[in-house]
N, C-alpha and C positions, 0 to 999 in steps of 0.2 A: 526150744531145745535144738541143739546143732547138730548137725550125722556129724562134724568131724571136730570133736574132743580136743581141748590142751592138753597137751604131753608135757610130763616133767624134762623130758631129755630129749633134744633133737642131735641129727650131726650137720653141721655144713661141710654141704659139696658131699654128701650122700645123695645120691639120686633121689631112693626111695622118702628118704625126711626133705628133699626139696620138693619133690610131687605134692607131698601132704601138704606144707607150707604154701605154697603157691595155692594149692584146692582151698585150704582154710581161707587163705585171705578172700577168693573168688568169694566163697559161703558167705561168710561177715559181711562185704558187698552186698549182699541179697537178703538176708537178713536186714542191714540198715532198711532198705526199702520196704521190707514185709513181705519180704516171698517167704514161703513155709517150706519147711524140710517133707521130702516124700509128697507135697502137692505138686507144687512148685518146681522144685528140681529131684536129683537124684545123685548116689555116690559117682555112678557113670559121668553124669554132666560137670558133676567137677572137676571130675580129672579128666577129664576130654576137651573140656576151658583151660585147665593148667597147662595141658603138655605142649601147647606152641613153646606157652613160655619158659617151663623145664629145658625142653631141647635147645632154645635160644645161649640160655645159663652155659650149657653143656658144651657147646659147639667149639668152644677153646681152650675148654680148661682141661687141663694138665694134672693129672694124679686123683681126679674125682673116684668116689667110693660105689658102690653096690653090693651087696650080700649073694653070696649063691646058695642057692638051696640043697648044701647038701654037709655031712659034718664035717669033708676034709676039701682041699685047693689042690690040688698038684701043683710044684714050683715050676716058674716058667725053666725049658731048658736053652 
């Protein structure tokens, strides 16, 4: 069994669903070979593997997403 689950709904060029995606695939990787979840690796090592390449994605792109954690945005003025 996998620590990181398929999701019905992803966004592209969401930050946070490009981290997972990139972690996922890292996982799958390791999995093929038979490394075990929780022996083997951890939630940490995978997204500590994904974010070269999250940030790589990021470094040009123009209008990418993120969520803030709170229930309103104040508009830019």
């Amino acid at each position: 069994m996998a620590l990181i689950e398929r999701l019905s709904t992803m966004g592209k060029k969401h930050l946070s669903d490009e981290l997972i995606a990139i972690a996922y695939n890292i996982e799958q990787a390791f999995i093929q070979v038979g490394a075990e979840p929780g022996k083997d690796y951890t939630y940490r090592d995978l997204f500590q593997l994904a974010q070269p390449f999250v940030l790589d994605m990021f470094k040009n792109v123009k209008g990418f997403e993120y969520s803030y954690p709170s229930d309103s945005v104040a508009k830019k003025l």
